[in-house]
PAPA-541010 format. One record per residue (C-alpha): x, y, z; residue number from 0; residue in three letters; chain. Coordinates in nm, 2 decimals, decimal comma, padded with zeros to 4 digits. Layout:
BEGIN
+--------+--------+--------+-----+------+-------+
:   east :  north :     up :  nr : rest : kette :
+--------+--------+--------+-----+------+-------+
:      X :      Y :      Z : NUM :  ALA :     A :
...
+--------+--------+--------+-----+------+-------+
//
This chain:
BEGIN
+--------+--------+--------+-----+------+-------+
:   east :  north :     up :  nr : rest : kette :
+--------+--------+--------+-----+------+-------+
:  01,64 : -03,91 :  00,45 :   0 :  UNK :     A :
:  01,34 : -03,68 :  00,33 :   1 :  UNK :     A :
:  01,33 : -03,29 :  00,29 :   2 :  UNK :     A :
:  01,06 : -03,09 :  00,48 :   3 :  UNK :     A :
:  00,98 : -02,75 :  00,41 :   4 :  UNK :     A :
:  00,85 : -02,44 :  00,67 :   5 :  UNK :     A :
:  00,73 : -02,17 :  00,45 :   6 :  UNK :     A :
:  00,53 : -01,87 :  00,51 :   7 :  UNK :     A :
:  00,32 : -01,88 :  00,23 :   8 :  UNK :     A :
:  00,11 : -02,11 :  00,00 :   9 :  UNK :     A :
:  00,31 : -02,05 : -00,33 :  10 :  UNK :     A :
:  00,58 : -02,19 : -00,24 :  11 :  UNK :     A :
:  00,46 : -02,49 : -00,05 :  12 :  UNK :     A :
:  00,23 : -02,57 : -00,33 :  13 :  UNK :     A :
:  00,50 : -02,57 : -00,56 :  14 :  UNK :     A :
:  00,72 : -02,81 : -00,33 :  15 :  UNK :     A :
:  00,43 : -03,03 : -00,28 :  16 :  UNK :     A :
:  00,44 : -03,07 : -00,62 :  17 :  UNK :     A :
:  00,81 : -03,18 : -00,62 :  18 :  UNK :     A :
:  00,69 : -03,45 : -00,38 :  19 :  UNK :     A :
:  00,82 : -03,25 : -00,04 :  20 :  UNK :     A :
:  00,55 : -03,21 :  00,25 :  21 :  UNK :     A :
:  00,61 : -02,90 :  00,42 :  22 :  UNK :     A :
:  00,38 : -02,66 :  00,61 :  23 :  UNK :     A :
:  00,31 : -02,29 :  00,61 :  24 :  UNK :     A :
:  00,32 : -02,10 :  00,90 :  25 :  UNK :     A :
:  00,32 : -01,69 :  01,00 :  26 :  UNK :     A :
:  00,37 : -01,64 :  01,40 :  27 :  UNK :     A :
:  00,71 : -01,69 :  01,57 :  28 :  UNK :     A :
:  00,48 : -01,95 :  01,78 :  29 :  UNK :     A :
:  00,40 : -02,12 :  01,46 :  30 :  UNK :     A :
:  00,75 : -02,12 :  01,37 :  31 :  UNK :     A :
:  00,90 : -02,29 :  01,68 :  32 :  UNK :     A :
:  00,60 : -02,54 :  01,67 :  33 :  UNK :     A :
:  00,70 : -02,64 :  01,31 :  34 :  UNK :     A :
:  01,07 : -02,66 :  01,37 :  35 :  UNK :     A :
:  01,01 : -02,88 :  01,69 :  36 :  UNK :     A :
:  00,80 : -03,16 :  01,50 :  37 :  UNK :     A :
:  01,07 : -03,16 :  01,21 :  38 :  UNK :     A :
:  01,37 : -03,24 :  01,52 :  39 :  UNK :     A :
:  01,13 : -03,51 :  01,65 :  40 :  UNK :     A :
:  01,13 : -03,70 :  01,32 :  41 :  UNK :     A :
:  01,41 : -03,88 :  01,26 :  42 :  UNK :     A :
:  01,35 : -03,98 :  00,87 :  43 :  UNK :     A :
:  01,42 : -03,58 :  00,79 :  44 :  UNK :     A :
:  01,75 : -03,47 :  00,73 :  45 :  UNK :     A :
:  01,73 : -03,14 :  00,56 :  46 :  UNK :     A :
:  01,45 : -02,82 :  00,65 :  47 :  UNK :     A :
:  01,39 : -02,59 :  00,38 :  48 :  UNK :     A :
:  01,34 : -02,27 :  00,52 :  49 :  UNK :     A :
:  01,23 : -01,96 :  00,35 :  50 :  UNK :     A :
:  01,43 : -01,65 :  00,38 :  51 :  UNK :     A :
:  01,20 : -01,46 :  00,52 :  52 :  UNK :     A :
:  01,24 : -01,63 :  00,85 :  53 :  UNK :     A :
:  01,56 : -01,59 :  00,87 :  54 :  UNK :     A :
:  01,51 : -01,18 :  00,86 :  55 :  UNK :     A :
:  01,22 : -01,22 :  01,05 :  56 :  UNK :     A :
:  01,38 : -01,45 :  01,37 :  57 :  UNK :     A :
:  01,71 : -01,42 :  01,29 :  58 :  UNK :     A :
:  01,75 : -01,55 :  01,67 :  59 :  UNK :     A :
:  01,56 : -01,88 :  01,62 :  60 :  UNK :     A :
:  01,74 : -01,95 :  01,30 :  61 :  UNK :     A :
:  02,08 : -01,88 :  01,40 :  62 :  UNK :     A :
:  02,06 : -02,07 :  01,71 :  63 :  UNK :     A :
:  01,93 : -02,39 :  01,50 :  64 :  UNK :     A :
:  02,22 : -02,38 :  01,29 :  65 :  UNK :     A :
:  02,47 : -02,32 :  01,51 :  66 :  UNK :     A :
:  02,33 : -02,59 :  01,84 :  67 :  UNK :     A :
:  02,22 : -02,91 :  01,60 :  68 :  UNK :     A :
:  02,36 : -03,14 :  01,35 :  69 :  UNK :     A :
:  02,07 : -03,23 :  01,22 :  70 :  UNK :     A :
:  01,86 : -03,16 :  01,04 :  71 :  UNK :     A :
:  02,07 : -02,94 :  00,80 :  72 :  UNK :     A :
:  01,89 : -02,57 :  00,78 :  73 :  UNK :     A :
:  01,88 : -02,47 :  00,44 :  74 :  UNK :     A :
:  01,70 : -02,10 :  00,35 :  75 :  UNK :     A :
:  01,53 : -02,05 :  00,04 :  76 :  UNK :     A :
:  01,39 : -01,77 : -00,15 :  77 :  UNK :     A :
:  01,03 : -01,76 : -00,19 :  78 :  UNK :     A :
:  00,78 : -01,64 : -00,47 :  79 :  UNK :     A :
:  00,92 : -01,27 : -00,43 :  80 :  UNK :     A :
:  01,26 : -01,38 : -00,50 :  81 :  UNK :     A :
:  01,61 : -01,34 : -00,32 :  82 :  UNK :     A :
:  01,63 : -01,06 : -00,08 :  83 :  UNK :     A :
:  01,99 : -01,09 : -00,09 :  84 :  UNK :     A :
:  02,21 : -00,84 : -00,31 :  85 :  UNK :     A :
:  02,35 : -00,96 : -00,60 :  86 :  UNK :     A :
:  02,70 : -01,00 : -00,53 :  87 :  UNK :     A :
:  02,58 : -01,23 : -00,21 :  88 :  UNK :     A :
:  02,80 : -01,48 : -00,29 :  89 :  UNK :     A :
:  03,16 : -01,28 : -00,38 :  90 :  UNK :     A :
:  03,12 : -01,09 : -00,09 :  91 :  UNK :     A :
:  03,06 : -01,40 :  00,11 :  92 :  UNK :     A :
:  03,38 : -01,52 : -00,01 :  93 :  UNK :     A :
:  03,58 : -01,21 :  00,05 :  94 :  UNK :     A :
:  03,47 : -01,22 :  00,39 :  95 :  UNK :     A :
:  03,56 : -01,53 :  00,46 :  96 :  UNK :     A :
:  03,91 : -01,54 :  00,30 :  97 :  UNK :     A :
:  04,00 : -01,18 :  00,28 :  98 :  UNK :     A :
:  04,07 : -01,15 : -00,05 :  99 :  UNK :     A :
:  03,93 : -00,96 : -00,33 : 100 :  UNK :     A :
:  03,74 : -01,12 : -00,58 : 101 :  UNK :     A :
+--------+--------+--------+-----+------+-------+
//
């Protein structure tokens, strides 16, 4: 199984490309669903890399992805900016999900 990515800008495609994973940028929601459609059709890709962006951007898209297929597996990056999650992300994650403190 390969990884594809869907990015929303060149940066970080380029710099994937160069880690040997074909991708493709896009910037409308259109664009988005388009990309995400191929990917499902091709069997021989099991994991979408995702930047975060569209995941604050379509949040309904995304979600719905994740939570109606088994594959591919959904994974959201962060892009050339960085993380737009806080920095705690991942205790408060875990609090959340176990309900204890950290």
């Amino acid at each position: 199984m390969r990884m594809y990515l869907i990015s929303d800008n060149v940066d970080t495609y380029t710099g994937l490309r160069l880690a040997g994973i074909e991708g493709t940028v896009v910037h409308e929601e259109a664009e988005l669903k388009e990309a995400l459609t191929r990917a499902f059709s091709d069997k021989s890709i099991g994991i979408v890399l995702l930047t975060e962006k569209f995941g604050r951007l379509f949040p309904e898209i995304i979600d719905d992805v994740k939570l109606n297929r088994k594959q591919p597996l959904i994974v959201e990056i962060p892009d050339r900016h960085g993380t737009g999650r806080k920095a705690d992300f991942i205790t408060s994650y875990v609090n959340e999900a176990i309900g204890l403190k950290l």
